[in-house]
N, C-alpha and C positions, 0 to 999 in steps of 0.2 A: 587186073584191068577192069573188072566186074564193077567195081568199087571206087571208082573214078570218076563215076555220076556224081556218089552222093559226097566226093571231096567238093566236086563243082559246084552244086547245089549249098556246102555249109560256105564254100568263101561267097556266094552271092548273098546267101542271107548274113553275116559279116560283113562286107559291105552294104548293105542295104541299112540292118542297125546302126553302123557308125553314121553313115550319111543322113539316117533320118533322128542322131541322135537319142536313140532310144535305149544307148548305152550308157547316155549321161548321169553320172549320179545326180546333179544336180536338175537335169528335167525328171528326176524322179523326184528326187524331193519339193521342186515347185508342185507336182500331181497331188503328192499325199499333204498339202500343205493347201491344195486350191487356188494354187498363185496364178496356172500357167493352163492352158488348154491344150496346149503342144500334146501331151502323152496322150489325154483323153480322145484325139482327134486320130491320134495313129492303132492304140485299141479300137476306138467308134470303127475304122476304117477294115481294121482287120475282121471285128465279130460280122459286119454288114457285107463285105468280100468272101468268110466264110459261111454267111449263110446261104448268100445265093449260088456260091458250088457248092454245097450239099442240096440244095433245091434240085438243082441242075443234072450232080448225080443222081441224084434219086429218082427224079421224072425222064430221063435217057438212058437209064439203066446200062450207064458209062459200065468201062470194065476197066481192068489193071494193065497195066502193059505187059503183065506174064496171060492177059487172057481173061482170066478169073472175075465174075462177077463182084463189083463193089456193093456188099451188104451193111446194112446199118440195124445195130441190136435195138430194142425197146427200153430206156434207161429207167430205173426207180427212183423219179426226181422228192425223194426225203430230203423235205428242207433243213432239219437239224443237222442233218447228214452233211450236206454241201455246205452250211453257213458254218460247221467246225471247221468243214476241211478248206475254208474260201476266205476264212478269218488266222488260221494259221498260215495258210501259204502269202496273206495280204502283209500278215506281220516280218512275215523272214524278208519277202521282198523291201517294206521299207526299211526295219535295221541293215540289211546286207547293200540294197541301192542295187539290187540286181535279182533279176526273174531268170527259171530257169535258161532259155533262148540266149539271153545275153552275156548270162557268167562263160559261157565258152568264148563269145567275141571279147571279151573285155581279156581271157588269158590268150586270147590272141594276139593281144594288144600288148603282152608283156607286164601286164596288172598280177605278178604272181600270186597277192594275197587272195585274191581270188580264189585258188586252187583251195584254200582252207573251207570255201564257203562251201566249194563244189564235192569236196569232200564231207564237207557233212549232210549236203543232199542223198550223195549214196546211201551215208550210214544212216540217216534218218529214213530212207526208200527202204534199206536192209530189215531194220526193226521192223518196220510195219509190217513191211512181207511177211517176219517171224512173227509178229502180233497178231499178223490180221483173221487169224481165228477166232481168237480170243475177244478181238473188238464188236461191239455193236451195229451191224451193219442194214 
């Protein structure tokens, strides 16, 4: 019963993706293509909506609903570091036509091929985990 938030909470963002078409393959490839403002306006909308709740968090020293203080770590913004890992994640999303968020709407959607894509996000999540010693960080 615990766990019946967060069924609510993914079919609201599943409706909300379909309705804002953000699962379109094809409003994805207008983006990576610069035909169309559409995607550009619903990231713009989301990076400027989360920064001002974490503004918000931060300066009301909000807390969890178990209580607990919401803390925020100091990031090491290495730009080689982010533009590998922001140029491989940019590339999967336009071969695939799908980010992580929306490959579960889209096999919600009964788009089973899907499942191959989401599959190898695991296994590529797996390797790393096992790599990430070994990588340059």
């Amino acid at each position: 019963m615990k766990l019946i938030k967060y069924l609510l909470v993914g079919i609201l963002f599943g409706i909300v993706m379909t309705k804002s078409e953000a699962v379109s393959w094809f409003r994805i490839q207008e983006m990576f293509r610069f035909e169309s403002f559409h995607m550009y306006g619903i990231i713009g909308t989301a990076v400027i909506l989360g920064a001002l709740l974490t503004f918000a968090m931060k300066k009301g020293n909000m807390k969890t609903i178990a209580g607990d203080v919401i803390r925020f770590n100091d990031k090491n913004w290495s730009v080689p570091r982010y533009l590998f890992g922001g140029t491989i994640f940019g590339l999967g999303w336009a071969m695939t036509g799908a980010c992580p968020g929306p490959m579960f709407t889209l096999l919600g959607h009964g788009i089973w091929a899907i499942g191959l894509v989401i599959l190898s996000s695991i296994l590529g999540t797996y390797v790393y985990g096992a790599l990430r010693n070994r990588l340059p960080h």
